[in-house]
N, CA, C, O and CB atoms as a CASP TS submission, in Angstrom:
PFRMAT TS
TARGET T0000
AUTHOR 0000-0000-0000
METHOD Language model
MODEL 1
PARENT N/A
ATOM      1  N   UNK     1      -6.680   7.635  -7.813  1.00  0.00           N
ATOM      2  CA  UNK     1      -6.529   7.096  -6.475  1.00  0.00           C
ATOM      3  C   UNK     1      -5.076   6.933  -6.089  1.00  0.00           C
ATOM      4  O   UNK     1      -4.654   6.770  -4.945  1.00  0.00           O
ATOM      5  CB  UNK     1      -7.235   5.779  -6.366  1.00  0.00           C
ATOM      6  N   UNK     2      -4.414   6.995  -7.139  1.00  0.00           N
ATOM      7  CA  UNK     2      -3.009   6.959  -6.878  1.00  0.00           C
ATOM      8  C   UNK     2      -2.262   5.410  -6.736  1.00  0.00           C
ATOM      9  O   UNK     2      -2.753   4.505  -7.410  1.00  0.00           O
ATOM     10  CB  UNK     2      -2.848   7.779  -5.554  1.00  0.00           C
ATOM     11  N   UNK     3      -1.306   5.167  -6.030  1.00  0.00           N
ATOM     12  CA  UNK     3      -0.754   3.614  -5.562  1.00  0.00           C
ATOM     13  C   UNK     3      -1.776   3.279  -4.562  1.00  0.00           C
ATOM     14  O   UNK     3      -1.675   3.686  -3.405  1.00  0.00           O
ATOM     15  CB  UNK     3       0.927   3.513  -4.805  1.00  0.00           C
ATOM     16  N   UNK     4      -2.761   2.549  -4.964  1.00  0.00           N
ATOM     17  CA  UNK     4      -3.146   1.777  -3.938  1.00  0.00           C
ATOM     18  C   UNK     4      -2.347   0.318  -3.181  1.00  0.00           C
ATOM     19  O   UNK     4      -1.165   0.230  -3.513  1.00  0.00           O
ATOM     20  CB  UNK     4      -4.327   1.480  -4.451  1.00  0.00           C
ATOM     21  N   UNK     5      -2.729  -0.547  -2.448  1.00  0.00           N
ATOM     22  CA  UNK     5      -2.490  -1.211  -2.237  1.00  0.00           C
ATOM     23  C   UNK     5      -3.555  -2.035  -1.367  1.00  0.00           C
ATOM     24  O   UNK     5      -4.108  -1.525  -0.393  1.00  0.00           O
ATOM     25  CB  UNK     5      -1.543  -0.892  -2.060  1.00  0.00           C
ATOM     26  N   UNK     6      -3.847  -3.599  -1.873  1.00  0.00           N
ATOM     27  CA  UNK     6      -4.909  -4.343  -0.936  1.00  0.00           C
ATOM     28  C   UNK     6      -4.430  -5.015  -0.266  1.00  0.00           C
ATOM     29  O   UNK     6      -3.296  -5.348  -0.613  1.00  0.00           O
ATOM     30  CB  UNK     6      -5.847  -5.078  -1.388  1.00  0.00           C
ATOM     31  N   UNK     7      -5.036  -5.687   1.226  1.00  0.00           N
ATOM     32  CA  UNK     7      -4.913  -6.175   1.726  1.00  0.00           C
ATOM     33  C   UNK     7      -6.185  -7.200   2.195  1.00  0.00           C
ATOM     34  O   UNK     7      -7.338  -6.891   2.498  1.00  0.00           O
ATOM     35  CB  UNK     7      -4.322  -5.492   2.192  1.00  0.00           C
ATOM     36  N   UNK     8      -5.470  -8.684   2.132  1.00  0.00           N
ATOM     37  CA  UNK     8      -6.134  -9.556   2.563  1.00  0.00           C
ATOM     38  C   UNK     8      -6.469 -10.205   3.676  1.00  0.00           C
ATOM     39  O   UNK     8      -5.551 -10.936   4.049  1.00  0.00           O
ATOM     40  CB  UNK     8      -5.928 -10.046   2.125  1.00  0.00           C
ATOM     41  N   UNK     9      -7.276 -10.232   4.259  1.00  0.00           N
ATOM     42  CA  UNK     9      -7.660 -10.352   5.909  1.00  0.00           C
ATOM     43  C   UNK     9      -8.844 -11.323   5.638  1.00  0.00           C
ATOM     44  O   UNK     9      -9.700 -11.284   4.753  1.00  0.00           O
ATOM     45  CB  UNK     9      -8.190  -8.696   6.859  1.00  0.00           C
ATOM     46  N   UNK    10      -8.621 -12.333   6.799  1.00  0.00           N
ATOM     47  CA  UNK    10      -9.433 -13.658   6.752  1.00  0.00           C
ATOM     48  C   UNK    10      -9.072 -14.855   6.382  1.00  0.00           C
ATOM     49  O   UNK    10      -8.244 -14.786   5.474  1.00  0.00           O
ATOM     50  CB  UNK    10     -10.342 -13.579   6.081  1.00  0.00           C
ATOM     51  N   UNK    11      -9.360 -16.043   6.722  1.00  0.00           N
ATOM     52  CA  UNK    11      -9.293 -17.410   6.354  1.00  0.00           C
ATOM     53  C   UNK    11      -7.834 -17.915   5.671  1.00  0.00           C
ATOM     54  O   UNK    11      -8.054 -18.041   4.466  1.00  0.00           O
ATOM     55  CB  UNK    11     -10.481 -17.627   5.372  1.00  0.00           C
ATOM     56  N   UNK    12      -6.658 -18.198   5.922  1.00  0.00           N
ATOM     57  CA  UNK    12      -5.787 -17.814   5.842  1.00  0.00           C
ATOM     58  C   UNK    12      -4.844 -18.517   6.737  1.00  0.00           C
ATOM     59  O   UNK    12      -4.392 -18.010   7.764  1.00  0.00           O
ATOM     60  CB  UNK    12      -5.969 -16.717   5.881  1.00  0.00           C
ATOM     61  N   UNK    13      -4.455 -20.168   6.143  1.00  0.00           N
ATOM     62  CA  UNK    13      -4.128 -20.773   7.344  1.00  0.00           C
ATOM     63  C   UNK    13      -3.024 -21.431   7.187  1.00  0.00           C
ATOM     64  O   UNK    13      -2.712 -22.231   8.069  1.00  0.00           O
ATOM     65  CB  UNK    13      -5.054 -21.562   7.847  1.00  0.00           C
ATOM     66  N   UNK    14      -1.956 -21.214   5.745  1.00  0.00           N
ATOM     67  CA  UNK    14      -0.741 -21.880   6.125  1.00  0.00           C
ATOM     68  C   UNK    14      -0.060 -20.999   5.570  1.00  0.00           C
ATOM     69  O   UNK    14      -0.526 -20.264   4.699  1.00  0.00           O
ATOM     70  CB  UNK    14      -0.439 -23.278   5.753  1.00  0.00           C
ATOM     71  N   UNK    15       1.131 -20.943   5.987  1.00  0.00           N
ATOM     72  CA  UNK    15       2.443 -20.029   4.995  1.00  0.00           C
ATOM     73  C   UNK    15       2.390 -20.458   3.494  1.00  0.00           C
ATOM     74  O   UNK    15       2.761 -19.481   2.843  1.00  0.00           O
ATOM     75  CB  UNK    15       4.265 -20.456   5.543  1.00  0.00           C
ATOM     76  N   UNK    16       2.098 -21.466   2.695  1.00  0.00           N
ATOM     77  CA  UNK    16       2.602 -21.797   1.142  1.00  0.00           C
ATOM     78  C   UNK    16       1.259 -20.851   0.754  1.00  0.00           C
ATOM     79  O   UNK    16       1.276 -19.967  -0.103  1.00  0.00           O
ATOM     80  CB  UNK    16       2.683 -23.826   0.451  1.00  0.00           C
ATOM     81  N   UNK    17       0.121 -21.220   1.552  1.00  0.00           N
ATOM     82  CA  UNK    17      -0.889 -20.500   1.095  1.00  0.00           C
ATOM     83  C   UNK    17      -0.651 -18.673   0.665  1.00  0.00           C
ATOM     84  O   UNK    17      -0.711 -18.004  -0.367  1.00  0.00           O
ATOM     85  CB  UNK    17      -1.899 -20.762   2.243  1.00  0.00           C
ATOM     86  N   UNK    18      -0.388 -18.436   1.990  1.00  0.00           N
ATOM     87  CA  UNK    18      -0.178 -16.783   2.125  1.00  0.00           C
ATOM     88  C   UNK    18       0.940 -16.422   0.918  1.00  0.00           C
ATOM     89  O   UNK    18       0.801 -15.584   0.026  1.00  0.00           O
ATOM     90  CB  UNK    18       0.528 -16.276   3.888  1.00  0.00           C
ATOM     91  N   UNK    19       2.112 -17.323   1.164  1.00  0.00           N
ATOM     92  CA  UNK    19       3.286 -16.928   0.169  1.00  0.00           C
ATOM     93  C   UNK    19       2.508 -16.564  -1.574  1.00  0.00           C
ATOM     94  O   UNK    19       2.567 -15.487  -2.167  1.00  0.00           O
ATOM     95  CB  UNK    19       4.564 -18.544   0.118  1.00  0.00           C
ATOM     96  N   UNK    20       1.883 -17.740  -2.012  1.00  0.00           N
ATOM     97  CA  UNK    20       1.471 -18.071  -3.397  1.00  0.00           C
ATOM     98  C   UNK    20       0.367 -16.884  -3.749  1.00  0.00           C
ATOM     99  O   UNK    20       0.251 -16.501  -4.913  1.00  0.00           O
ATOM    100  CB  UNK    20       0.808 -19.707  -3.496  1.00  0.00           C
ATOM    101  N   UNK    21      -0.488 -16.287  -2.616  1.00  0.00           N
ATOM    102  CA  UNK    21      -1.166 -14.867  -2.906  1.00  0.00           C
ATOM    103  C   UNK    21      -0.406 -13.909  -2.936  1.00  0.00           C
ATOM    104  O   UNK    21      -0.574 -13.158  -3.896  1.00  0.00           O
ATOM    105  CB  UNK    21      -2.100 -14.437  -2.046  1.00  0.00           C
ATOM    106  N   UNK    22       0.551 -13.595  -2.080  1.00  0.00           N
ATOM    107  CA  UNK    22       1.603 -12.598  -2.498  1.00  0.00           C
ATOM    108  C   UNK    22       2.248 -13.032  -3.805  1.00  0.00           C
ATOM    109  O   UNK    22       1.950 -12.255  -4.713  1.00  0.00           O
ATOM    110  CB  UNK    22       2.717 -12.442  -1.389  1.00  0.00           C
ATOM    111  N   UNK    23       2.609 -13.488  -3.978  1.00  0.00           N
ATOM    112  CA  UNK    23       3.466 -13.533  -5.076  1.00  0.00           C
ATOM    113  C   UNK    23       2.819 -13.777  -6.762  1.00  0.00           C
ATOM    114  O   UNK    23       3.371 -13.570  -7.843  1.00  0.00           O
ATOM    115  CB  UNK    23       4.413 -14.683  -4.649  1.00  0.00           C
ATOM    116  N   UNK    24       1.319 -14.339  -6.415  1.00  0.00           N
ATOM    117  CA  UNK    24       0.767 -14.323  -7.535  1.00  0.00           C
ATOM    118  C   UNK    24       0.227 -12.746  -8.306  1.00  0.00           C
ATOM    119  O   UNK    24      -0.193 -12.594  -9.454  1.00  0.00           O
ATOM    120  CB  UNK    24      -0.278 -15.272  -7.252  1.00  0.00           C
ATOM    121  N   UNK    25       0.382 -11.889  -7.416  1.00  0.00           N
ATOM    122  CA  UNK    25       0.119 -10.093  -7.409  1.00  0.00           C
ATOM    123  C   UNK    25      -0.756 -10.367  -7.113  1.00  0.00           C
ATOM    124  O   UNK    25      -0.344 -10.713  -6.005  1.00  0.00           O
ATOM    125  CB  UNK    25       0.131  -8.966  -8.524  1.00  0.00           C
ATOM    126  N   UNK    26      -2.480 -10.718  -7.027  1.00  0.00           N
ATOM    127  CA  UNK    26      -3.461 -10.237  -6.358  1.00  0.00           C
ATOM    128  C   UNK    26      -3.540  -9.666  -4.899  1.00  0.00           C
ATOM    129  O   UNK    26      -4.537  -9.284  -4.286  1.00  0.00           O
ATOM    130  CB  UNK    26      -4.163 -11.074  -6.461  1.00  0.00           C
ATOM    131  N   UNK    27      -2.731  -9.692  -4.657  1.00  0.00           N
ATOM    132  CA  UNK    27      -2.775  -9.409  -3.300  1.00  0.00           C
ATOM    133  C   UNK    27      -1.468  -8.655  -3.030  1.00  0.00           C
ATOM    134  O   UNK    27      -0.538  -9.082  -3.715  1.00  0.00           O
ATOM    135  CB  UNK    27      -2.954 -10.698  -2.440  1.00  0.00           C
ATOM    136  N   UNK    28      -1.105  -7.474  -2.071  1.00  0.00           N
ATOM    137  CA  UNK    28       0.106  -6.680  -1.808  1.00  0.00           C
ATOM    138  C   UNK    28       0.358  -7.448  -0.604  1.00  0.00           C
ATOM    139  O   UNK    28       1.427  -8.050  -0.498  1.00  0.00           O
ATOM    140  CB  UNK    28      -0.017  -5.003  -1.651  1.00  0.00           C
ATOM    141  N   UNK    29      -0.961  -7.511   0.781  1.00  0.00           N
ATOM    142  CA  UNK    29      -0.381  -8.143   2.025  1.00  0.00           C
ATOM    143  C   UNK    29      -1.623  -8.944   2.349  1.00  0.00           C
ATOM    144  O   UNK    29      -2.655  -8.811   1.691  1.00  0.00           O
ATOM    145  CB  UNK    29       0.159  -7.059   3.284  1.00  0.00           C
ATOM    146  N   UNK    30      -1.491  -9.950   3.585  1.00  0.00           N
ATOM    147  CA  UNK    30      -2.335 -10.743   3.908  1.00  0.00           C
ATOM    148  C   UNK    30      -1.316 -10.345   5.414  1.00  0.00           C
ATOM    149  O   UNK    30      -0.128 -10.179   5.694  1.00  0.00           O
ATOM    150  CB  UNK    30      -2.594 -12.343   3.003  1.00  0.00           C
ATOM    151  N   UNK    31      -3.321 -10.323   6.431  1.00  0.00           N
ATOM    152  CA  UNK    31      -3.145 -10.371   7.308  1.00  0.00           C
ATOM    153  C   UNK    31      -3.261 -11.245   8.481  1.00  0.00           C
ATOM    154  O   UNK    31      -4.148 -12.086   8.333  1.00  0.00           O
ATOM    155  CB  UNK    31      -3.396  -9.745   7.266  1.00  0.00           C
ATOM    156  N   UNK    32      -2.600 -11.309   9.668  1.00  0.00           N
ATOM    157  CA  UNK    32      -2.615 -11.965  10.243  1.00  0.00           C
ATOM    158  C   UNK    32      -2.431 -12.188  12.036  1.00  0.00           C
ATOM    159  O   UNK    32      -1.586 -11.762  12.823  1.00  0.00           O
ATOM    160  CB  UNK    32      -2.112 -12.293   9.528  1.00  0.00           C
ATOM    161  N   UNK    33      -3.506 -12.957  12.195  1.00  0.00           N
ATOM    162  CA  UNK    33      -3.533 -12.844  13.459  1.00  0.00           C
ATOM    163  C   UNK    33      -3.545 -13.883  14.380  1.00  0.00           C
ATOM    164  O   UNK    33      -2.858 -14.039  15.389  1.00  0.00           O
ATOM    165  CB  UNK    33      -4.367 -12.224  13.662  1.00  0.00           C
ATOM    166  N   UNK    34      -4.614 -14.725  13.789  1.00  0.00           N
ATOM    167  CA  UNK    34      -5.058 -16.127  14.529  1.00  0.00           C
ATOM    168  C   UNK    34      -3.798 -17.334  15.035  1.00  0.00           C
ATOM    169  O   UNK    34      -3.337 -17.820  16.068  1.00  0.00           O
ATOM    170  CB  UNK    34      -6.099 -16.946  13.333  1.00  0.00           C
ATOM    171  N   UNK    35      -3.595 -17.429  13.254  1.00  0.00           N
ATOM    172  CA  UNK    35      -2.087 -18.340  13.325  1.00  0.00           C
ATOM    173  C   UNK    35      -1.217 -17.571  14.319  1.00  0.00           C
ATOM    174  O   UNK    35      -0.539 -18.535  14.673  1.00  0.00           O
ATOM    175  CB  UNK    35      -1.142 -18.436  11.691  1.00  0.00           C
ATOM    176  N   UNK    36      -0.772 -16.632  14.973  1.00  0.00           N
ATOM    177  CA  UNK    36      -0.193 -16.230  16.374  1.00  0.00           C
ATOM    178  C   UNK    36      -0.399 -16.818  17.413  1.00  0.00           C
ATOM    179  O   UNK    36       0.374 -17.285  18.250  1.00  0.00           O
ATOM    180  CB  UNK    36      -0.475 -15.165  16.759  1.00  0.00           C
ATOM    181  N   UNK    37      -1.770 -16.779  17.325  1.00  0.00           N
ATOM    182  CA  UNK    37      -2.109 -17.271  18.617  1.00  0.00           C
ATOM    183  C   UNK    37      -2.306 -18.779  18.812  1.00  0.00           C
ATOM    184  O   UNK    37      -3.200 -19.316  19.467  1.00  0.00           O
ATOM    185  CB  UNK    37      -3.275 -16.627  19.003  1.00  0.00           C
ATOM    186  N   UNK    38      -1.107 -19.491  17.987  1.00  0.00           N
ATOM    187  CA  UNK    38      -1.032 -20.754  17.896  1.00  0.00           C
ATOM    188  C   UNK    38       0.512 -21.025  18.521  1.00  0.00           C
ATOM    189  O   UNK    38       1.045 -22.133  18.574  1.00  0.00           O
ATOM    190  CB  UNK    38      -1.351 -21.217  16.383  1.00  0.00           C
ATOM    191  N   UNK    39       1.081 -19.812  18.961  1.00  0.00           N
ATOM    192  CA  UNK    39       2.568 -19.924  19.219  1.00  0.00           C
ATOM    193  C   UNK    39       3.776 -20.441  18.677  1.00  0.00           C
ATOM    194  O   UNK    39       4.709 -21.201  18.936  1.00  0.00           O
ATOM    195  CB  UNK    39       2.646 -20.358  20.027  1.00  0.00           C
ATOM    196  N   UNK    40       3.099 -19.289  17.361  1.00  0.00           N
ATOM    197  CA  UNK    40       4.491 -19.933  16.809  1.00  0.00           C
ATOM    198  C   UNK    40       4.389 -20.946  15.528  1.00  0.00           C
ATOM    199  O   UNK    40       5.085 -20.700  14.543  1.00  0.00           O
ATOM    200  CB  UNK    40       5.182 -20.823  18.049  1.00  0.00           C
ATOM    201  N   UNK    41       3.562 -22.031  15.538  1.00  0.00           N
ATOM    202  CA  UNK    41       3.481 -23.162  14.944  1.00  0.00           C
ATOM    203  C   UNK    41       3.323 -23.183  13.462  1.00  0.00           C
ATOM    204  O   UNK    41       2.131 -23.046  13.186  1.00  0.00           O
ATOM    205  CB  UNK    41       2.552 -23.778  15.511  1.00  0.00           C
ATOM    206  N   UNK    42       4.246 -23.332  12.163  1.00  0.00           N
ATOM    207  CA  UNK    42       4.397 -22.821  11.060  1.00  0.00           C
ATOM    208  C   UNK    42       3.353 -24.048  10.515  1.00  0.00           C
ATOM    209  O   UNK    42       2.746 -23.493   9.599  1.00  0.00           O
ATOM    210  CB  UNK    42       5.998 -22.587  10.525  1.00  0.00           C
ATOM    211  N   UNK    43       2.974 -25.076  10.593  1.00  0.00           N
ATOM    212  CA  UNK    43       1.986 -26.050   9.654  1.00  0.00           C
ATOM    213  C   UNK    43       0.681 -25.320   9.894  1.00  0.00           C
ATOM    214  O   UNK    43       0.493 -24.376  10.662  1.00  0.00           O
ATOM    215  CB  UNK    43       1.867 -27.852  10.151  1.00  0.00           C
ATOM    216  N   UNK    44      -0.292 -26.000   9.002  1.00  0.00           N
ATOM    217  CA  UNK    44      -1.241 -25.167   8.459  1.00  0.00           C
ATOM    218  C   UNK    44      -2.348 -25.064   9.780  1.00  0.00           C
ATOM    219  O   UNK    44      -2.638 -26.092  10.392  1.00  0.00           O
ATOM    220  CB  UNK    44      -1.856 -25.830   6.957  1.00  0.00           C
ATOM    221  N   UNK    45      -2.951 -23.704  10.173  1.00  0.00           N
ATOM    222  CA  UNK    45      -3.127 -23.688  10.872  1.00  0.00           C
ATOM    223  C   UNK    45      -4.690 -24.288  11.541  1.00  0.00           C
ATOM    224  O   UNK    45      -5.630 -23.681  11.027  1.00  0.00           O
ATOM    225  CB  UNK    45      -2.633 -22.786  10.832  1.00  0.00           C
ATOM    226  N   UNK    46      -5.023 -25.094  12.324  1.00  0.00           N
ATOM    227  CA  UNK    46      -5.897 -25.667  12.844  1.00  0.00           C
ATOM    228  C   UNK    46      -7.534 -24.967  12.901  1.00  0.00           C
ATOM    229  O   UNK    46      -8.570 -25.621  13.022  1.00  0.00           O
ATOM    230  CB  UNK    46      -5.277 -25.904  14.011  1.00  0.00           C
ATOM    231  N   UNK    47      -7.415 -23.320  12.767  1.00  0.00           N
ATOM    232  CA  UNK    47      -8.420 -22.739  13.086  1.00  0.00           C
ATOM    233  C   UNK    47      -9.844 -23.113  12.139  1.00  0.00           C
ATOM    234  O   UNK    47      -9.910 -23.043  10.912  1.00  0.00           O
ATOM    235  CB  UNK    47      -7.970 -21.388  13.077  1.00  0.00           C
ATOM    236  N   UNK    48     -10.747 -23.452  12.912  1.00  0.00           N
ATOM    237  CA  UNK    48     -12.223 -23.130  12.438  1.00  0.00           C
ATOM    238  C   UNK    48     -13.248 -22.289  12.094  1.00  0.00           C
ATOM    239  O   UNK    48     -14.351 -22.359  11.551  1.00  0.00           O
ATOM    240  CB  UNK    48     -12.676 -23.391  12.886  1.00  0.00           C
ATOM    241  N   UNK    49     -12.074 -20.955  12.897  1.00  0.00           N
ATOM    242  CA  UNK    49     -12.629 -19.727  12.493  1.00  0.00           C
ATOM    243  C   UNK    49     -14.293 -19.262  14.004  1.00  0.00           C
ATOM    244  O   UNK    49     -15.115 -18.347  13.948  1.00  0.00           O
ATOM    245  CB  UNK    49     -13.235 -20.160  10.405  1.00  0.00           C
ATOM    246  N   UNK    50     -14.131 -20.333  15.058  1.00  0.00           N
ATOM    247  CA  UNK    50     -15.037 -20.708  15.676  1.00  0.00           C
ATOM    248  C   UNK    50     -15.366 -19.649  16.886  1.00  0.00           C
ATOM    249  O   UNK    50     -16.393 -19.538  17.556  1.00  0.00           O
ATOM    250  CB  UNK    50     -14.729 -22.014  16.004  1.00  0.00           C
ATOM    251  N   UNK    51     -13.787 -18.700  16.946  1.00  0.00           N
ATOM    252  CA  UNK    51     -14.032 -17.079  17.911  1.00  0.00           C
ATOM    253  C   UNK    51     -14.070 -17.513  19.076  1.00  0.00           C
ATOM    254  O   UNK    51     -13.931 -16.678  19.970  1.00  0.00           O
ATOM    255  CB  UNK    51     -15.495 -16.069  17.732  1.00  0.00           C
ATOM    256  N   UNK    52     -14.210 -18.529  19.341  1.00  0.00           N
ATOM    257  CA  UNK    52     -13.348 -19.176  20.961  1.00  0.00           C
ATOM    258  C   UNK    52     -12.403 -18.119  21.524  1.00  0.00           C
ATOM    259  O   UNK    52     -12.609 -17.349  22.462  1.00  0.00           O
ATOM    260  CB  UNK    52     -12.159 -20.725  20.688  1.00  0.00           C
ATOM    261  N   UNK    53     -11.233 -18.255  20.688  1.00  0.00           N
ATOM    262  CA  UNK    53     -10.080 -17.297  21.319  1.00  0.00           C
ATOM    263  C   UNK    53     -10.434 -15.840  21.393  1.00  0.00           C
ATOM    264  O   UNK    53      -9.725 -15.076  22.047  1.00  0.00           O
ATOM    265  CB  UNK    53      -8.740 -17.360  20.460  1.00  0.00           C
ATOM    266  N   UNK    54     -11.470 -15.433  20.770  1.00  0.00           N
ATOM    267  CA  UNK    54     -11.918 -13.635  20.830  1.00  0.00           C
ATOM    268  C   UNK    54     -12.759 -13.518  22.119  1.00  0.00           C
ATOM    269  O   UNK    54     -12.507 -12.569  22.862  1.00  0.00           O
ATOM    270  CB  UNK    54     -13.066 -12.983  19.317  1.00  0.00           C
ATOM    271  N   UNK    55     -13.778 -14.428  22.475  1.00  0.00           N
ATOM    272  CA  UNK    55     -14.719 -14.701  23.329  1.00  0.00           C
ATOM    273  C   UNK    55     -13.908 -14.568  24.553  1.00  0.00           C
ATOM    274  O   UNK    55     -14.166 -13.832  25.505  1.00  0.00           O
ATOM    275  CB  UNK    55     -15.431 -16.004  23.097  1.00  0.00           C
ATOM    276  N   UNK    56     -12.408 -15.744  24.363  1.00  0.00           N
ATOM    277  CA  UNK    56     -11.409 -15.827  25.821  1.00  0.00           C
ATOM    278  C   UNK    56     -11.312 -14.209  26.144  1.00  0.00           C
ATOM    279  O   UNK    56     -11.760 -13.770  27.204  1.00  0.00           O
ATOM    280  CB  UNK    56      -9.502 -16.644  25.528  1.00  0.00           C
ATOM    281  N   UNK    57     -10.718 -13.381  25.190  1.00  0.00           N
ATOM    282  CA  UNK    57     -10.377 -12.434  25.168  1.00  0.00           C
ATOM    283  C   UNK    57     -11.139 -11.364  26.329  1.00  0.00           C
ATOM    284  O   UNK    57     -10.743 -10.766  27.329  1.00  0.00           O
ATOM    285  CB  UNK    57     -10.427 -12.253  23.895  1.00  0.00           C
ATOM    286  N   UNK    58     -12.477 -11.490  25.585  1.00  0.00           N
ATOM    287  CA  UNK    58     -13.620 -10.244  26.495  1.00  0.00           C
ATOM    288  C   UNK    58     -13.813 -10.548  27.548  1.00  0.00           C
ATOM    289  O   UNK    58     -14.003  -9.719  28.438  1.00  0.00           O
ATOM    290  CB  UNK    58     -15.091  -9.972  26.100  1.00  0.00           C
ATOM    291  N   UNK    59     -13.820 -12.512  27.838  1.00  0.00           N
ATOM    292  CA  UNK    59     -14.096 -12.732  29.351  1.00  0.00           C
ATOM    293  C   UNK    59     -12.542 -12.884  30.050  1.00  0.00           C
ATOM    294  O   UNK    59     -12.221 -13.714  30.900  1.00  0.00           O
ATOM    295  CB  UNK    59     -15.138 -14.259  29.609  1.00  0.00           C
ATOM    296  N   UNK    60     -11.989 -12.215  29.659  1.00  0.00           N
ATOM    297  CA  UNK    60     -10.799 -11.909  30.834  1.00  0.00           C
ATOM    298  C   UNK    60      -9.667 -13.659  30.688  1.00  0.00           C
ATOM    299  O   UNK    60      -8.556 -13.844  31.185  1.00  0.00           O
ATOM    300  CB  UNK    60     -11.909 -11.666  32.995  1.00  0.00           C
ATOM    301  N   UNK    61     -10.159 -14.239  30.193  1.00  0.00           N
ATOM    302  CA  UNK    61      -9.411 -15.431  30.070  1.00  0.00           C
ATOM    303  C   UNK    61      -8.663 -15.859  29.323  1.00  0.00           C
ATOM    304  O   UNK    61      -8.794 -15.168  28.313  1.00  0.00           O
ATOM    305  CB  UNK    61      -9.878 -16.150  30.071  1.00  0.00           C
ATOM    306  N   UNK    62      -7.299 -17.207  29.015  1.00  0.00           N
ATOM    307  CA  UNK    62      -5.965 -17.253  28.085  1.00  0.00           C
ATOM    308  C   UNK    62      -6.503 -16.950  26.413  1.00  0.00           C
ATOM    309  O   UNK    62      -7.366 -17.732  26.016  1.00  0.00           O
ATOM    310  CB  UNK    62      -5.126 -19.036  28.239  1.00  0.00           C
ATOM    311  N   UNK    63      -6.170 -16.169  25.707  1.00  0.00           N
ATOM    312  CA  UNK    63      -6.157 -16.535  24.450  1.00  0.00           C
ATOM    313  C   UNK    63      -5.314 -17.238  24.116  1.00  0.00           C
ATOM    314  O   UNK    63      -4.128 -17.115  24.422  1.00  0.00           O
ATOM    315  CB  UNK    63      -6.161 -15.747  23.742  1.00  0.00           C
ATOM    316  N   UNK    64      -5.877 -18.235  23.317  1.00  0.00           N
ATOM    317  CA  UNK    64      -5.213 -19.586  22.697  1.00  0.00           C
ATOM    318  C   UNK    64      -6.533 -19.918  22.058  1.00  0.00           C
ATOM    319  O   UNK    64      -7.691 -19.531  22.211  1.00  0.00           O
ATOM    320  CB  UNK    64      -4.504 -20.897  23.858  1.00  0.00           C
ATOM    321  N   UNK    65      -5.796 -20.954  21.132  1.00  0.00           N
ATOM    322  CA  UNK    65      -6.237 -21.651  20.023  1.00  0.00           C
ATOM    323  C   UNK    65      -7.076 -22.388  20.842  1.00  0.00           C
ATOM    324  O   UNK    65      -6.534 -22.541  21.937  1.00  0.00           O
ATOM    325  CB  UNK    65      -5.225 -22.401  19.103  1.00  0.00           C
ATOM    326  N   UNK    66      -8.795 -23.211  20.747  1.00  0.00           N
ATOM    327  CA  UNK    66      -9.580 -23.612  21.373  1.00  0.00           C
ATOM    328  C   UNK    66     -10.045 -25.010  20.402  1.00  0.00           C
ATOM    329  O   UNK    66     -10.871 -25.899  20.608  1.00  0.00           O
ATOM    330  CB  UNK    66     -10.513 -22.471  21.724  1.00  0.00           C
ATOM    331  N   UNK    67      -9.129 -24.748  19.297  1.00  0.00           N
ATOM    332  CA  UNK    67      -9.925 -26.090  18.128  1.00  0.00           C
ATOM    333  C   UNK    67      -8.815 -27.265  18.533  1.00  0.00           C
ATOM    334  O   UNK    67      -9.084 -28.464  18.455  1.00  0.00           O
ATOM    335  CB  UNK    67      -9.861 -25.648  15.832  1.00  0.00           C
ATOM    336  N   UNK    68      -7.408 -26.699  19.020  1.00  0.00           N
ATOM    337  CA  UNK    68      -6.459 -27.568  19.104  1.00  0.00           C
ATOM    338  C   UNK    68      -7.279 -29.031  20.379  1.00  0.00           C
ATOM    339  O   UNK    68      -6.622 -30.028  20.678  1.00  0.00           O
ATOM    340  CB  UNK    68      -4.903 -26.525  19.688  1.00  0.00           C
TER
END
């Protein structure tokens, strides 16, 4: 298969967190999206995972964080 590389996507809500999977090797990258749409805000992030902000999305309305 050659160099692979994985990536982690999902649940995933503060920087010490994300840092300590990178660096422990299980993981090459962790992705990210939600915590964005918090503007910015580096403490751990508030989400419930609840798709509020995806829902805003399709009906034409602000994406933002909806748990805040």
């Amino acid at each position: 298969m050659g160099d692979a590389r994985l990536l982690l996507v999902g649940g995933l809500r503060g920087p010490q967190q994300m840092e300590a999977i990178v660096q422990g090797g299980d993981d090459d990258f962790v992705s990210l999206c939600r915590p964005f749409i918090r503007e910015g805000k580096t403490e751990v992030a508030a989400c419930a995972s609840c798709n509020r902000c995806l829902a805003a999305m399709v009906n034409g309305e602000v994406v933002r964080c909806y748990c805040e």
